[in-house]
C-alpha positions as CSV (number, residue, x, y, z in Angstrom):
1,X,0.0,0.0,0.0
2,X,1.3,3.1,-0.7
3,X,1.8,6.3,1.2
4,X,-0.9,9.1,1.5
5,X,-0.5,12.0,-0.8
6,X,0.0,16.0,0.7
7,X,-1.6,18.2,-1.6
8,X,-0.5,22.0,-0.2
9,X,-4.2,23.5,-0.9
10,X,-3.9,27.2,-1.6
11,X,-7.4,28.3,-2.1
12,X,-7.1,28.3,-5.8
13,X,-8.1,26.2,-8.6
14,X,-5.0,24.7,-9.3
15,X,-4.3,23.1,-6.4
16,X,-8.0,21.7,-6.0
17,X,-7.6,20.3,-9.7
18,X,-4.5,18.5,-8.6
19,X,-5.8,16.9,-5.5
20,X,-9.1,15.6,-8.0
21,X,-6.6,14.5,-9.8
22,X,-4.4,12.3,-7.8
23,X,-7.7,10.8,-5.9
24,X,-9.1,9.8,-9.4
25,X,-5.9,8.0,-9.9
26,X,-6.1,6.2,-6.9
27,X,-4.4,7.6,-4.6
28,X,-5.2,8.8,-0.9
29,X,-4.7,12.7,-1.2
30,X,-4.8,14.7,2.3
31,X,-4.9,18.5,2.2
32,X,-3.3,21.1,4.0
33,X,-3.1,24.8,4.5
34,X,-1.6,27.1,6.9
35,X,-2.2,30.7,8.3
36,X,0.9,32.5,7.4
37,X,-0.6,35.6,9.0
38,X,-0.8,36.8,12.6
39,X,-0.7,39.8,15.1
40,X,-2.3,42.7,16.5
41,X,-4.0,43.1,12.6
42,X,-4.3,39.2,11.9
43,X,-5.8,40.1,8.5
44,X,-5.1,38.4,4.9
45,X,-6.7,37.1,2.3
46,X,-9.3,35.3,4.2
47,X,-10.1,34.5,7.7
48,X,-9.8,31.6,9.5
49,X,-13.6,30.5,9.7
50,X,-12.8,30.9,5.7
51,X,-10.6,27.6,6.1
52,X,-12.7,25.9,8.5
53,X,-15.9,26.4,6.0
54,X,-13.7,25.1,3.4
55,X,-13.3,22.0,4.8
């Protein structure tokens, strides 16, 4: 049995396409992301309920 597959999601299409991709080949794809963001401001290109709705 192979290993699972890390697909780094960014939010984009890309990266959703890819992980499709690899799970209709077969394979066991888990995605990540990570809040690169933080501080007094802690704003970016989307919140953190944005990534937990995501899921």
């Amino acid at each position: 049995m192979s290993s699972p597959v890390m697909v780094a999601m960014s939010g984009g299409v890309d990266s959703s396409v890819a992980a499709a991709l690899l799970m209709d080949a077969g394979h066991e794809v888990v995605g990540v992301t990570m809040k690169l963001w933080g501080g007094p401001s802690d704003t970016g290109c989307c919140a953190v309920s944005d990534v937990d709705d995501a899921r």
